[in-house]
C-alpha positions as CSV (number, residue, x, y, z in Angstrom):
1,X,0.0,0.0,0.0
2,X,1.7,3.1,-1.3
3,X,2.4,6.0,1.7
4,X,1.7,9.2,1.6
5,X,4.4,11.3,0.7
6,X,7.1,13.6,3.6
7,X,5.8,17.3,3.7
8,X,9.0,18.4,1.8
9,X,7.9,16.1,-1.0
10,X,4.7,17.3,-1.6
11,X,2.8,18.4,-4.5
12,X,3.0,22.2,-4.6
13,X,-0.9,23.4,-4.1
14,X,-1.5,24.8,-7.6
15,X,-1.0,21.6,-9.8
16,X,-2.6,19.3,-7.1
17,X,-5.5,22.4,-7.3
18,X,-5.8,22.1,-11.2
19,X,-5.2,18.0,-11.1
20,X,-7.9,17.2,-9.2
21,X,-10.0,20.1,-10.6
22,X,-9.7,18.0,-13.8
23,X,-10.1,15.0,-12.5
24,X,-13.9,16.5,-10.9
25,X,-15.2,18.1,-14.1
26,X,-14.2,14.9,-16.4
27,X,-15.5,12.0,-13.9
28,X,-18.7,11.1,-16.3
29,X,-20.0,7.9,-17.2
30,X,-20.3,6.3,-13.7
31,X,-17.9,4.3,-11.4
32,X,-16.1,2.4,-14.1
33,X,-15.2,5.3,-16.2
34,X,-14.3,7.7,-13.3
35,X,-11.6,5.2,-11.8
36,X,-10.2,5.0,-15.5
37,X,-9.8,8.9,-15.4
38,X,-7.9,8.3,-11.5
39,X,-6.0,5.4,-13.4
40,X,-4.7,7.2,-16.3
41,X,-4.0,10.6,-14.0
42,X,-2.3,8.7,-11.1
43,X,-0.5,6.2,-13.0
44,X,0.2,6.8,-16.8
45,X,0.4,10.7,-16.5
46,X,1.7,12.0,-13.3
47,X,3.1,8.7,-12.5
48,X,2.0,9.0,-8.8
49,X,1.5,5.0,-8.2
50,X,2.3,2.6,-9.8
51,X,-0.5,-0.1,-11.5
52,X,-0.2,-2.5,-8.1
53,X,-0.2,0.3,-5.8
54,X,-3.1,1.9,-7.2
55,X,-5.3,-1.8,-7.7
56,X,-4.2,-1.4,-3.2
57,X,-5.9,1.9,-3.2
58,X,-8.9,0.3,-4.9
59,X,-9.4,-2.8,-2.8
60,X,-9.5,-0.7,-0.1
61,X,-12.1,1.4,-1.4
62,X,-14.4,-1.8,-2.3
63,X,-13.8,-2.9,1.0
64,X,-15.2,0.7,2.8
65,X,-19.3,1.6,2.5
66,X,-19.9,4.3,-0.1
67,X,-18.9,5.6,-4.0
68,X,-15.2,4.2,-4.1
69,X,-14.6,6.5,-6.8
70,X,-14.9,9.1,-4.6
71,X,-12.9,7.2,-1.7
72,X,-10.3,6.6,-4.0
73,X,-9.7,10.5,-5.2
74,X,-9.9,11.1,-1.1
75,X,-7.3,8.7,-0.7
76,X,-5.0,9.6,-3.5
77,X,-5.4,13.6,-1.9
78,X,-4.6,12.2,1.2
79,X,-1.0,10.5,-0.4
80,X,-0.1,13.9,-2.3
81,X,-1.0,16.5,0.3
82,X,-1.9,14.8,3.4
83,X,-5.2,15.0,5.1
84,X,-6.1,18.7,3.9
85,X,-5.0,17.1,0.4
86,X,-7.5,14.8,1.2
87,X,-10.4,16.8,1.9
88,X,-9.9,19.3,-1.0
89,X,-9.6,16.7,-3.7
90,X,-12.6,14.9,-2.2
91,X,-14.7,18.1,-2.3
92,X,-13.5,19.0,-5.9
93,X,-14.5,16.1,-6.9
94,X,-17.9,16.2,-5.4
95,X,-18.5,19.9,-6.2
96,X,-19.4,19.8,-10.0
97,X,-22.1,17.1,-10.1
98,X,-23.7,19.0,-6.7
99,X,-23.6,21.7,-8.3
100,X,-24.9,20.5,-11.1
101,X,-28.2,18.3,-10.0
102,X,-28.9,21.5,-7.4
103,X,-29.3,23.4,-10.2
104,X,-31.5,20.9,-12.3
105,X,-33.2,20.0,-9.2
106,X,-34.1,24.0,-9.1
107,X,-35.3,24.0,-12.9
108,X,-36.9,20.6,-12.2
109,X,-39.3,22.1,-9.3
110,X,-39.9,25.5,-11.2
111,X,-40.6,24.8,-14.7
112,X,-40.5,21.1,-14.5
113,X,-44.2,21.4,-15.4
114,X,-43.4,23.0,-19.1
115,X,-44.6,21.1,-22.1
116,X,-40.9,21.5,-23.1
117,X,-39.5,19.7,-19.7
118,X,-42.2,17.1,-19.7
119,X,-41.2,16.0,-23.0
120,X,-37.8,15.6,-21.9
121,X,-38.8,14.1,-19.0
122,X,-41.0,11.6,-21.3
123,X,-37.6,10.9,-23.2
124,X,-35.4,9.8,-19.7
125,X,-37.6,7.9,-17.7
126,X,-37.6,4.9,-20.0
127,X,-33.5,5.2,-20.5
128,X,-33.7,5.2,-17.0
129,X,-35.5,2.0,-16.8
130,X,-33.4,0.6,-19.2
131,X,-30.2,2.0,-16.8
132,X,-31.9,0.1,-14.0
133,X,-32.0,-2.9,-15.3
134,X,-28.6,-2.9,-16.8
135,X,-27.3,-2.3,-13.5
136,X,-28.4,-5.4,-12.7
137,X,-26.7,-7.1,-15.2
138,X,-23.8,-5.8,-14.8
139,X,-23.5,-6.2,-11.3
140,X,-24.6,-9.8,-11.0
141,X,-22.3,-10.8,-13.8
142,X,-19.7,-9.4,-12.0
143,X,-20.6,-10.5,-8.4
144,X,-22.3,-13.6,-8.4
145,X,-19.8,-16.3,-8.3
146,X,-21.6,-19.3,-7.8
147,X,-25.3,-20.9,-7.7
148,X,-25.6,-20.2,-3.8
149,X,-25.1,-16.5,-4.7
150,X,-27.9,-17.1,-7.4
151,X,-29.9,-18.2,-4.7
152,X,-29.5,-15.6,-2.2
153,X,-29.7,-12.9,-4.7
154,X,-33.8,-14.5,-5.5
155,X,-34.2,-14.5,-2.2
156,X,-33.3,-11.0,-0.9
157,X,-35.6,-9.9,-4.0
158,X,-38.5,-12.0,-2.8
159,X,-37.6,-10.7,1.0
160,X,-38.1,-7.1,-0.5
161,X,-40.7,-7.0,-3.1
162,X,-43.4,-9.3,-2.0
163,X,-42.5,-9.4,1.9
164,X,-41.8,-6.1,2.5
165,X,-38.5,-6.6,4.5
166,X,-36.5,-3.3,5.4
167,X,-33.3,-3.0,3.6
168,X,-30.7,-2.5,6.6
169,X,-32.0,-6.3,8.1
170,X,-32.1,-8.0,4.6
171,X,-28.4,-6.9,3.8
172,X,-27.2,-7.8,7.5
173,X,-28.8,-11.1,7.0
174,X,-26.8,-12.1,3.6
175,X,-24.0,-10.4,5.3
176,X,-24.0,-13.2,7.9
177,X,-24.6,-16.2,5.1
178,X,-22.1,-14.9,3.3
179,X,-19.7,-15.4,6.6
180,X,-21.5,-18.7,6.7
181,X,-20.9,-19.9,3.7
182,X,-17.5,-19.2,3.3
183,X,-16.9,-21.1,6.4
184,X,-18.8,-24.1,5.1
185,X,-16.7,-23.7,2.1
186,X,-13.5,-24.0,4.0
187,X,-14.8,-26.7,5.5
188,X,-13.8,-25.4,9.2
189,X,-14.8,-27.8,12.2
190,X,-15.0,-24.7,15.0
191,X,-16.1,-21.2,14.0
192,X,-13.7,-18.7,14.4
193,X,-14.7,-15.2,15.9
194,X,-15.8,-12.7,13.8
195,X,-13.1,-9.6,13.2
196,X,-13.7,-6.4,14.5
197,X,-14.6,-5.0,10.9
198,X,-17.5,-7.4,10.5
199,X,-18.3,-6.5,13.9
200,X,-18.4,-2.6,13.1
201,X,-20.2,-3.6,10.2
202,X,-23.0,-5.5,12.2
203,X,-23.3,-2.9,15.0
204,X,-24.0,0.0,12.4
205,X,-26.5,-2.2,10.4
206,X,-28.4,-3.2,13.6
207,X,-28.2,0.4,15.2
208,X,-29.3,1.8,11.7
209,X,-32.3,-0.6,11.2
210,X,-33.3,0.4,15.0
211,X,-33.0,3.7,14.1
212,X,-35.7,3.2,11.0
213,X,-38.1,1.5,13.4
214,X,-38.3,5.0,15.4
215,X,-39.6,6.7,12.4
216,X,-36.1,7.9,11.5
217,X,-35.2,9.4,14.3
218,X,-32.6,8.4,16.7
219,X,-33.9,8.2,20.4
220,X,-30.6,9.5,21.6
221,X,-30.5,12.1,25.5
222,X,-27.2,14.0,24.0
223,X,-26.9,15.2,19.9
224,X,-23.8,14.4,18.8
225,X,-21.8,17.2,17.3
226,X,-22.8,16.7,13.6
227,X,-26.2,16.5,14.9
228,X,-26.2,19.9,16.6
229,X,-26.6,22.4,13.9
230,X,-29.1,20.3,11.9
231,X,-31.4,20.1,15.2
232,X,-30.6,24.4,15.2
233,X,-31.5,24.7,11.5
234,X,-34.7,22.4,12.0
235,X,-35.9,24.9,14.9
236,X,-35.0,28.3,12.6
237,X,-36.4,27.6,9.2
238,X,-40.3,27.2,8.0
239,X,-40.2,23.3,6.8
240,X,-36.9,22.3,8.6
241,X,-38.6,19.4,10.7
242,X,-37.3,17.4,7.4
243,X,-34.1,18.9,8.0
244,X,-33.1,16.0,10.2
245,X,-34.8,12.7,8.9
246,X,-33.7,13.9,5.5
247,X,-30.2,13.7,7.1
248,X,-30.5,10.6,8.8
249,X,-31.7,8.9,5.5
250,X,-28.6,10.5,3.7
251,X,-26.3,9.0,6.3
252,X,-28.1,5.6,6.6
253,X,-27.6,5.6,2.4
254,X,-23.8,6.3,3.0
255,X,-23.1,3.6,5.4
256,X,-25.1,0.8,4.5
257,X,-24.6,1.0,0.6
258,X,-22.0,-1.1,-1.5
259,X,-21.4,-2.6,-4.7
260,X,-21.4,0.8,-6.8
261,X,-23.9,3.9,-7.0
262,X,-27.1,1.9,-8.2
263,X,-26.6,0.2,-4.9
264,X,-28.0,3.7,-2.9
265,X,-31.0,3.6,-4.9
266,X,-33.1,1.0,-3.5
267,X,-32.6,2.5,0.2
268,X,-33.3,6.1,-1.0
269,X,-36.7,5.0,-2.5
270,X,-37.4,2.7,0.3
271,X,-36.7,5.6,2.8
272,X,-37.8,8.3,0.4
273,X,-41.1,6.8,-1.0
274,X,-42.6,4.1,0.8
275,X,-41.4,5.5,4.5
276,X,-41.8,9.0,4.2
277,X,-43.6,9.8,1.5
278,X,-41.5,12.6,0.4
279,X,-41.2,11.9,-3.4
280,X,-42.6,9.9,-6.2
281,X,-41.4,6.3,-8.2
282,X,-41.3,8.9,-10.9
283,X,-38.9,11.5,-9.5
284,X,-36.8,8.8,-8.5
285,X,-36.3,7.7,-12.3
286,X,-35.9,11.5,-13.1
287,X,-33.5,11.9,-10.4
288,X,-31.6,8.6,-12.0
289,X,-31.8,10.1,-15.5
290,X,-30.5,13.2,-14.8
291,X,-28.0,12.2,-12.6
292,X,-26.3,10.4,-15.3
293,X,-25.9,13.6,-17.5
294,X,-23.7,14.9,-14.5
295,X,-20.1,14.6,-13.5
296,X,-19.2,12.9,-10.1
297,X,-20.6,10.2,-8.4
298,X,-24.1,8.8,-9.0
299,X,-24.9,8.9,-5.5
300,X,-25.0,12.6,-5.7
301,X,-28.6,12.0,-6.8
302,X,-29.4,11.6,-3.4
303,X,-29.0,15.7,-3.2
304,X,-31.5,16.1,-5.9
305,X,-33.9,14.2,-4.1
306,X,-33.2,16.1,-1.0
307,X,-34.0,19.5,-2.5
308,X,-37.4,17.8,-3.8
309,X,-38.3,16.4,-0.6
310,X,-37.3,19.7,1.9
311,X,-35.6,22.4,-0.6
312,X,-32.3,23.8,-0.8
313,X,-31.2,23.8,2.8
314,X,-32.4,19.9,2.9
315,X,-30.3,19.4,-0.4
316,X,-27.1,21.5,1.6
317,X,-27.2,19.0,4.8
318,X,-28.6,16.0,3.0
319,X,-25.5,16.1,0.8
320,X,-23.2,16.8,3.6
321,X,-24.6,14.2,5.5
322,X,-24.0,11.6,2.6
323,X,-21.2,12.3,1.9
324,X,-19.3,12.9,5.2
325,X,-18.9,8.9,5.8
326,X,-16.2,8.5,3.1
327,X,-14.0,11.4,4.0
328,X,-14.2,10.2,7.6
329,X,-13.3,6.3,6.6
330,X,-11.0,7.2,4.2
331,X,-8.6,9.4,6.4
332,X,-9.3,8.0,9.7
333,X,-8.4,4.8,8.5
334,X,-5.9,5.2,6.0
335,X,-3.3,4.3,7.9
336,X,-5.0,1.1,8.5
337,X,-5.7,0.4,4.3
338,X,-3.4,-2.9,4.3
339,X,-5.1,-4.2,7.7
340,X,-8.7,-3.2,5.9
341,X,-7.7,-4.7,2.8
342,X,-6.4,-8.1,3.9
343,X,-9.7,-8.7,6.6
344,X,-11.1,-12.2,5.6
345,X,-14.2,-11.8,7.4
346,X,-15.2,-8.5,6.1
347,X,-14.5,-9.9,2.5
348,X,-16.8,-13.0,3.1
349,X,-19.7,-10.4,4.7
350,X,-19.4,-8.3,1.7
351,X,-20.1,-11.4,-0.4
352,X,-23.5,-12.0,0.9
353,X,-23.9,-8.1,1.2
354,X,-23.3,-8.3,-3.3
355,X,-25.4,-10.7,-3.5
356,X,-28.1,-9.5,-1.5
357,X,-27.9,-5.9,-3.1
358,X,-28.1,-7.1,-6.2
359,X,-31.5,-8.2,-5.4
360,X,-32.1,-5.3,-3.9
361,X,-31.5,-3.6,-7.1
362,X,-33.9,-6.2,-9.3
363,X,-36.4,-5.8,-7.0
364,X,-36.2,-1.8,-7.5
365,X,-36.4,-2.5,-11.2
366,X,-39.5,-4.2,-10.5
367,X,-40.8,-1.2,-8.5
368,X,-39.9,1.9,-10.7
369,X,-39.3,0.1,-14.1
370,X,-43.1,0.0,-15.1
371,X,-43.6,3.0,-14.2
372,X,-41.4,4.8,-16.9
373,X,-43.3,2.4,-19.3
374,X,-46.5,4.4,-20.0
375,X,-46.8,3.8,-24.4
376,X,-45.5,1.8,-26.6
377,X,-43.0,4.7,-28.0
378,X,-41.4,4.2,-24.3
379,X,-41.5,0.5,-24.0
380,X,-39.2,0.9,-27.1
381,X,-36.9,3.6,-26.2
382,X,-36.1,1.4,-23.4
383,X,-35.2,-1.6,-25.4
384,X,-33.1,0.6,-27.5
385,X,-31.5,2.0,-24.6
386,X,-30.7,-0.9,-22.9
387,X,-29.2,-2.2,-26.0
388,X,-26.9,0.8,-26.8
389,X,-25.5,0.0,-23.1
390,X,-25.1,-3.2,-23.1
391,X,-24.5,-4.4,-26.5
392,X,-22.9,-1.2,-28.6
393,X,-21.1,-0.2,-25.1
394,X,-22.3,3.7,-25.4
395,X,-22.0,5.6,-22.4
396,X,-24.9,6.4,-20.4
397,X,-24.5,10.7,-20.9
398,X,-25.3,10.5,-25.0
399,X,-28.9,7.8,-23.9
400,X,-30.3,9.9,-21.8
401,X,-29.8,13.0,-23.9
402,X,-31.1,11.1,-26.9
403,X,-34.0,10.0,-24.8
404,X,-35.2,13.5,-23.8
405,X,-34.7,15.1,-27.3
406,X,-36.9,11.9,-28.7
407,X,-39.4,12.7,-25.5
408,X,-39.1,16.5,-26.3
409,X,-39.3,16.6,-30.0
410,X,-42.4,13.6,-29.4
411,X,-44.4,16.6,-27.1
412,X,-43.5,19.2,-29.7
413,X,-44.9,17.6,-32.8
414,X,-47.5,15.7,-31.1
């Protein structure tokens, strides 16, 4: 695991400034395509780390909750200019697509009711469908390695959609078959204790699934310090008794999401839809589809939502609020990355966490799929979509523009 460099050695502020500046406004086309651009800058251009050092900065990413992408640029910050280097790459990484879906969540609640904008609308839902469901492709041919991860895939799906069980509980649960399993598969006569990752792990899914059975709101006698100015801002502003359940939601998404940024998606609407009540199955797909025309990661669609469910100020702490968990893993334990890396147990509880997200994911599809479905024009704009991403490889950004001129220019001359 590379280390991060002496404080004479470091990267003078201006060309770490304008690296990682470049790095923010090019990171398009989702988790894949944004660790190429930290792969080509880190390795083949600036020749920071070398291909080894930087496939160490990644398992450690995949092992933390959260967008690695983002945990990675944190993390490679963190090596150049220390933890200050850190923080500023991970905000300038951040900043554009914020930026970005604040603004389109803005145009989204103002004029989102223009012929014009409904069109467009009209155009992304079904790519977004068609996104949807090639997330799950692409994540279970990538993560299910075997017929017993078949199995628990179906049955987290089933768990979900037809039984209604909450999403914290169904992940801990193939969380602790994957551990399970792997031990059957080593064919171990005594169980051996659990390490204190998996235990970490555990704790925060148990006190976060409590924590949704008391309507979102944790039944704690003393706020913690994060929590302070959110319970301040609630008592201030008109409308800010959202201020902190929107929070808690963002945090909860943060920590208990992994496997990439379709991952989030099934807790936001869970929390966002069926919950609360806040938004819509439709301005989830809308969310989705515009998300994907932005740079940064995906999960940044969890500000837009914020902004439709509580405005502005709930989009401002909901983001902070999601993202705060990666900058605090990645630096506070950085110096840990080759211990995190190497954990056996975490490894095997992320296996059945996979697994378990990816029905997670189908049974979201389920949910929101039909719903961006309404004509026959729709049903095959999605089947083209889906096609152009899977088959012809085209990135998602060109689709979903395509899709909304088609859903524009259908509104115009219809």
């Amino acid at each position: 695991m590379p280390k991060p460099l002496p404080p004479t050695e470091r990267d003078p502020w201006p060309a770490f400034l304008r690296t990682m500046a470049w790095i923010g406004v090019n990171s398009f086309g989702g988790p894949v395509a944004q660790i190429g651009v930290m792969r080509e800058v880190a390795v083949e251009q600036r020749r920071w780390l070398s291909d080894a050092e930087f496939l160490h900065v990644l398992s450690f990413a995949n092992a933390l909750p959260g967008p690695e992408a983002l945990e990675i640029v944190i993390h490679l910050g963190r090596l150049r200019r220390g933890v200050a280097g850190g923080i500023v790459a991970g905000l300038l990484f951040i900043a554009p697509g914020v930026l970005s879906l604040a603004a389109l969540a803005y145009v989204y609640q103002t004029w989102g009711q223009l012929p014009a904008i409904q069109g467009f609308l009209d155009g992304v839902r079904p790519v977004a469908a068609a996104l949807v469901v090639f997330a799950v492709v692409r994540l279970a041919s990538k993560a299910l390695r075997g017929r017993a991860a078949l199995a628990l895939m179906l049955m987290a799906f089933a768990a979900h959609r037809f039984a209604g069980v909450p999403f914290v509980p169904l992940l801990l649960g193939c969380g602790a078959v994957g551990v399970l399993l792997a031990e059957r598969r080593r064919g171990l006569q005594e169980q051996q204790a659990p390490t204190w990752a998996v235990l970490a792990l555990v704790a925060c899914a148990l006190a976060l699934g409590w924590a949704q059975g008391n309507d979102g709101r944790l039944a704690v006698t003393a706020p913690t310090l994060a929590a302070a100015p959110v319970s301040a801002l609630a008592a201030a502003v008109d409308g800010g008794d959202r201020l902190w359940p929107i929070a808690l939601v963002e945090l909860q998404a943060a920590l208990v999401t992994f496997g990439g940024a379709y991952t989030v998606l099934p807790f936001l609407r869970e929390q966002m839809v069926d919950v609360h009540g806040w938004v819509t199955d439709e301005q989830v797909m809308d969310a989705l589809a515009l998300g994907e025309t932005t740079p940064g990661p995906l999960v940044s669609v969890g500000v837009f939502l914020a902004w439709i469910a509580g405005g502005p100020l709930a989009a401002l702490v909901g983001g902070f609020f999601l993202f705060l968990p990666s900058f605090v893993l990645v630096l506070g334990l950085g110096r840990q990355a080759e211990r995190v890396d190497a954990l056996p147990r975490s490894r095997d509880f992320l296996y059945g966490v996979s697994a378990g997200t990816i029905g997670l994911v189908l049974a979201l599809s389920a949910q929101v799929v039909p719903g961006g479905l309404r004509s026959p024009w729709q049903a095959a704009l999605a089947v083209v979509a889906f096609l152009a991403v899977w088959r012809l490889r085209v990135d998602a950004l060109p689709v979903v523009l395509a899709g909304g001129l088609l859903g524009a220019a259908s509104r115009w001359f219809g």
